[in-house]
C-alpha positions as CSV (number, residue, x, y, z in Angstrom):
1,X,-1.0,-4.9,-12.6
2,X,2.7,-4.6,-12.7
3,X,4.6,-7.4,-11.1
4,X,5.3,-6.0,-7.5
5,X,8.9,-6.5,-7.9
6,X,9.4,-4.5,-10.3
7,X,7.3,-2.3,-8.4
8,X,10.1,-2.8,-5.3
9,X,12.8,-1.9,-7.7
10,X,11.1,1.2,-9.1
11,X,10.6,2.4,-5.4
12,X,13.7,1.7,-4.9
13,X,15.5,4.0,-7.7
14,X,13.4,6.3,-6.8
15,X,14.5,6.8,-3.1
16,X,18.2,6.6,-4.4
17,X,18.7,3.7,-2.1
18,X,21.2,0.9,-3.3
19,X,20.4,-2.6,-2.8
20,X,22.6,-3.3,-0.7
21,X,21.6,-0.9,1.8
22,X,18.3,-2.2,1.2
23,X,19.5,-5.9,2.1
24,X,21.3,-4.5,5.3
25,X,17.9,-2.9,6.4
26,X,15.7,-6.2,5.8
27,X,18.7,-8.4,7.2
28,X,19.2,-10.2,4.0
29,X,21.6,-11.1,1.0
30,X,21.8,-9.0,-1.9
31,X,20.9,-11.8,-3.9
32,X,17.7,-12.3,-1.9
33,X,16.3,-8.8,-3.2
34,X,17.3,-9.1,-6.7
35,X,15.2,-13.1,-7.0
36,X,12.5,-10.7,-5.2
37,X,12.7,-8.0,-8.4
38,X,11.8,-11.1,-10.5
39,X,8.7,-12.2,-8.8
40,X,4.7,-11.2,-9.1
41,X,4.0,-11.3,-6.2
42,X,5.5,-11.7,-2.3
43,X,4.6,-13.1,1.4
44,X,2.7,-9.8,3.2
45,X,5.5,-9.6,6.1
46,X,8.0,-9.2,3.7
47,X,6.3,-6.9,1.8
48,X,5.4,-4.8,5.0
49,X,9.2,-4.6,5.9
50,X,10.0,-3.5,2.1
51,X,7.0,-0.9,3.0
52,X,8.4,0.3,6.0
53,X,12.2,0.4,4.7
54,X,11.2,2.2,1.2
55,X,8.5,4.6,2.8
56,X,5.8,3.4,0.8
57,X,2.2,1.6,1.0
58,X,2.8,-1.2,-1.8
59,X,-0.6,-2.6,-0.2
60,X,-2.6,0.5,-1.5
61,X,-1.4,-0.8,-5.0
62,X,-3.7,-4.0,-4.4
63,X,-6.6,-1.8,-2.4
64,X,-6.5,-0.2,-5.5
65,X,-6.4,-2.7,-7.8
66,X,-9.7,-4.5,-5.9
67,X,-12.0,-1.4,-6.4
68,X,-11.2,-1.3,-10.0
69,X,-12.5,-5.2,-10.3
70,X,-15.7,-6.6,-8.4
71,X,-15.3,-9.1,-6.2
72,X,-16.2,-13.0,-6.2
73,X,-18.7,-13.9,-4.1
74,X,-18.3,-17.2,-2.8
């Protein structure tokens, strides 16, 4: 799977939204979203903001990825 910031950025390009609108949306620093670009993974209320702001279900990317892999049983 590709790292969701990457993912974020992608999204992002797509909408033709600039970072720094994006950082006024979340309430954050510019610099804040560009360390997020860089990472694999995120804490789920941020990425439900990022959701909401971009218009899109980054969740369904891991739904996704879980019913292309079985899952541990415990």
């Amino acid at each position: 799977m590709i790292p969701i910031g990457q993912l974020i950025k992608t999204r992002l390009k797509e909408r033709g939204m600039t970072v720094s609108h994006l950082a006024r949306t979340l309430s954050c620093e510019r610099s804040n979203l560009y360390r997020i670009f860089e990472k694999d993974s995120i804490d789920t209320r941020l990425l439900l903001n990022i959701s909401r702001a971009l218009d899109y279900d980054f969740f369904q990317l891991y739904s996704n990825e879980l019913r292309k892999q079985p899952m541990y049983r415990l």
